[in-house]
N, C-alpha and C positions, 0 to 999 in steps of 0.2 A: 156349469161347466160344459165345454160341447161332447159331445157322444160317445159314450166309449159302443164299443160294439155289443152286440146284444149276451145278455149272458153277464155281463163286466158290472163291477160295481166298486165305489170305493168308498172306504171308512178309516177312520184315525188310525193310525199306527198304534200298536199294543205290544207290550213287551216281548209277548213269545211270538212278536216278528221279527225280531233281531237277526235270529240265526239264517230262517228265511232269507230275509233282505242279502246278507252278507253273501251268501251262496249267488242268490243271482246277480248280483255286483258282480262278485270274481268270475262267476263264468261268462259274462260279457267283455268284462277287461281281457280277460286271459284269452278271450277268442280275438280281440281285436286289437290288442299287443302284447299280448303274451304275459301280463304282468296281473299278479293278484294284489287288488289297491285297497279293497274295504275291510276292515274288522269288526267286530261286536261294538266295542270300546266308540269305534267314527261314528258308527251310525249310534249309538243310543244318547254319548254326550250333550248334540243339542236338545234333545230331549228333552233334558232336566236341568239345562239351564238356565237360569236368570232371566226370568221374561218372559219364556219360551209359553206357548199353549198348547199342550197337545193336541187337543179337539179341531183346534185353524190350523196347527202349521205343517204339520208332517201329516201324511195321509198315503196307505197301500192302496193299489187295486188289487181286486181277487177276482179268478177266474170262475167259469161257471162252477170246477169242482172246488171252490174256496181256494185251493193255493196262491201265494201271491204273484202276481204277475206285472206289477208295478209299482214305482214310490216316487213321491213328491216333496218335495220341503221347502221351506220359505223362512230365512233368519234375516233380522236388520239390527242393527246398531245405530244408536242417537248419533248425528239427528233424524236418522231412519230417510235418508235420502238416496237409499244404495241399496236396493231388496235383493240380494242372493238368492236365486232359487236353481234346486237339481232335479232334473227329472230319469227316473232310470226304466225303461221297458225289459222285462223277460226276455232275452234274444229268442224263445220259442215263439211270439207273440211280436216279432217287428212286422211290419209291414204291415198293419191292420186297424192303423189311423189313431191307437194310444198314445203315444210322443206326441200329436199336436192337440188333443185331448190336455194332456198333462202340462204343456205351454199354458194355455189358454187355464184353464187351472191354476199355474202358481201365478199370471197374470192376477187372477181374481184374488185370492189370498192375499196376495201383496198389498190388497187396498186396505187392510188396518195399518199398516206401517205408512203407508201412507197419508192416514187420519194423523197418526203421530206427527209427521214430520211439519215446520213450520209453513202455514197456507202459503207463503211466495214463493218455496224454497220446488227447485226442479226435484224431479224424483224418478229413479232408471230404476228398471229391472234389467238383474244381472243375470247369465246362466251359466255355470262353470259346466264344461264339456271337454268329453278326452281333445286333444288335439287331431288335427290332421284327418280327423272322420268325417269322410265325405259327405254321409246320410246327416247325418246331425245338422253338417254345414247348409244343408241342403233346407233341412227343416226349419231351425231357427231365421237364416232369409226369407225364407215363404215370409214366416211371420213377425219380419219387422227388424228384426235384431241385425246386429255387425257385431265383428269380434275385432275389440278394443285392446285385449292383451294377452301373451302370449306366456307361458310361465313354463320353466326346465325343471326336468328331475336329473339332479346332480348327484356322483359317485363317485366313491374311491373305494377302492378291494388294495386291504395292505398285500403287500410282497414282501412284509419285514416290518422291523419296529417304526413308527414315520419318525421321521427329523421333528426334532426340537421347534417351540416355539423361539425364534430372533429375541434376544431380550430386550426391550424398548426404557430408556431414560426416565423415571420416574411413576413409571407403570409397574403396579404390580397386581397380577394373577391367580384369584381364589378361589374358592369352590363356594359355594352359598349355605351361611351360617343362619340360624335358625331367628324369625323374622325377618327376614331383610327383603322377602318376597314383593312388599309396595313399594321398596326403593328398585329390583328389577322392573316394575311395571312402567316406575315412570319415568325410570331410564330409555326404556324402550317406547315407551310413548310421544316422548319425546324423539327419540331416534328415527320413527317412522312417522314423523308430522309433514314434513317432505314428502314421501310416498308417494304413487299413483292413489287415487282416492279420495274422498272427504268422510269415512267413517272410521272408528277405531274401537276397539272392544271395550265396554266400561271393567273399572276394575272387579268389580264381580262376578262378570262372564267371564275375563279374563282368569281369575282366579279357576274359577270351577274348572275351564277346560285345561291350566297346565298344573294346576295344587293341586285339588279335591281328585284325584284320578291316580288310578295305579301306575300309568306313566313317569308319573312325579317322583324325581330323584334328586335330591341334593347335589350326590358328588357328580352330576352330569349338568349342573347349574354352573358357569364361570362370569366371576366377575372382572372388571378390569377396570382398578380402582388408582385414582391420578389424585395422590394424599388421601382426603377424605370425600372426594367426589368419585362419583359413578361413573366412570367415562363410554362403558361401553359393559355387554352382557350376551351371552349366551346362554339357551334354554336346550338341554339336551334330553333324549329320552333314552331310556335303553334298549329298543327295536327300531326299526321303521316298517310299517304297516302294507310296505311294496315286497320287503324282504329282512324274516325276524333273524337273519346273520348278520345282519346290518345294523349299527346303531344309527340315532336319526339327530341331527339339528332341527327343534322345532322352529325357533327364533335366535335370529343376528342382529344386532343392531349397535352402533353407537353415533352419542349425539357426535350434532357436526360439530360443536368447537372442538372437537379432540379428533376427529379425522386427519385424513393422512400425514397419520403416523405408525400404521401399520399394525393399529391394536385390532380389527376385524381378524387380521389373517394369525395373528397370535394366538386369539381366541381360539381360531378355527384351528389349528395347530395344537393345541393343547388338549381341546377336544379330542381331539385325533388319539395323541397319546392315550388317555383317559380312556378312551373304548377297545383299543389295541389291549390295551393293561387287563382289559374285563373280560377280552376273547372274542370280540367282534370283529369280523373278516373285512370288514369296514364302515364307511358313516354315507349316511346319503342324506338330501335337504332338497326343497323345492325351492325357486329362483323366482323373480321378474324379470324377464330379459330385458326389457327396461328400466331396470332400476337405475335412479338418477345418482347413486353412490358409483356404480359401477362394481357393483356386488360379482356380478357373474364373471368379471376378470381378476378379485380377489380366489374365487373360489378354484379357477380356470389356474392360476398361479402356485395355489397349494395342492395340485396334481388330481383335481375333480375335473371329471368328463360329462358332456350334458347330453340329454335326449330329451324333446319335444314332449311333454307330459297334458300339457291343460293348456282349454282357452280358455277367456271368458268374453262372454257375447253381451251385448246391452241394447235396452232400448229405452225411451222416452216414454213412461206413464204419465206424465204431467209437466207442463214446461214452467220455468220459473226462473229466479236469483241460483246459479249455482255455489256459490261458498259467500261464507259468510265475511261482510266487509266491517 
């Protein structure tokens, strides 16, 4: 990796880094829009997920007196032609050449996902970063990358009970009954095969991060069932991880044969009710602003407001076939 500064050193991520980590996350966010975005739960998840290597993928730097002062991570999903990686620097510790250390870093890491993916198939590195941060914007350029997409943190704060879900002709509205978890999965998988992208989570990483987890709540699960088809789903949590008066929409989605007909914003609607009922001052969710559904004027319709949340940057580790024909 290139040089951290003298003193600096980094080793695998270990569990009693969590709380660590989490702290200097929030206090960077909070210093740089005001918002606390990390929890124990975000950062430990890929962890112990499905594939995951501790020893490669997650990695702290420690300062001279061992506290941590930096984290890196690198996750892909089959066909592993899409490496995500985060880099976060200690705001005591910017400006001291860690951030392109850390680049250069999840660079290098990304090459087992790499090995995975098929020898003709192109392969980017991704780097999700706050939005609108100038330094970052600055860094990532130096080294190669452009930011290909732009994602909203979306909200609603009730002022009262919300309106009623519209009832839609043949659709009807449940909450998710025990098993039915692979019928949400590939509902939604299908839902998001359109998507910006060419990765998608297989079902056992998918499982681990919305089942296997304390977030996992049945009555915040909504289905939207057309007869005995799946038309459309909703994944709700009981907080959201920006603010725990908030409940959160993890995932939206429904396939396209059943779009517009106004079962997203039913969903979304019913949700609403659902967390209003539980005492939450309201629901928030993250967006594509490009999403080719035109999600963000569903959500924009049922009285959610947006603010510039995340980019994500990419570059070219290997050129090849980009999707498969």
């Amino acid at each position: 990796m290139a040089a951290l500064p003298e003193g600096f050193s980094l080793r695998a991520a270990a569990d009693t880094d969590a709380e660590p980590l989490v702290e200097m996350l929030n206090a960077e966010t909070l210093a740089l829009i005001g918002v606390s975005l990390a929890t124990v739960e975000w950062v430990v998840t890929p962890w112990h997920a499905p594939g995951a290597d501790r020893e490669r993928d997650f990695a702290v730097v420690v300062d001279p007196a061992g506290a941590v002062a930096g984290y890196v991570s690198v996750v892909a999903d089959p066909p592993y032609t899409e490496v995500l990686g985060i880099g976060i620097v200690a705001l005591r510790h910017h400006g001291r050449g860690i951030g392109a250390a850390l680049v250069a870093e999840a660079e290098r890491r990304a090459g087992r996902f790499a090995d995975l993916a098929a020898p003709d198939r192109r392969v980017v590195m991704q780097i999700g970063a706050l939005a609108e941060e100038p330094r970052v914007a600055r860094l990532l350029t130096e080294h190669g990358y452009a930011e290909v997409r732009r994602f909203f943190a979306m909200r609603i704060d009730f002022d009262g009970p919300p309106a009623p879900a519209a009832p839609i002709a043949g659709i009807a509205i449940r909450e998710l009954a025990a098993g039915e978890e692979r019928a949400v999965y590939e509902c939604l998988t299908d839902a998001f095969a359109d998507h910006w992208g060419d990765t998608w989570q297989t079902e056992e990483t998918w499982v681990h991060g919305h089942v296997a987890t304390d977030r996992f709540d049945p009555g915040l699960w909504l289905l939207a069932w057309d007869g005995d088809a799946l038309a459309g789903a909703l994944v709700g949590q009981p907080h959201s991880g920006e603010d725990p008066a908030l409940g959160y929409v993890a995932e939206l989605g429904v396939r396209r044969a059943h779009r517009r007909r106004g079962i997203a914003e039913a969903l979304l609607r019913t949700a609403f009710g659902r967390f209003h009922a539980r005492g939450s001052l309201g629901v928030s969710l993250h967006v594509d602003t490009e999403s080719i559904t035109g999600a963000t004027r569903v959500y924009e319709r049922a009285g959610m407001t947006a603010q510039p949340r995340f980019g994500r940057w990419e570059k070219e580790l290997r050129p090849g076939r980009r999707f498969d024909i």
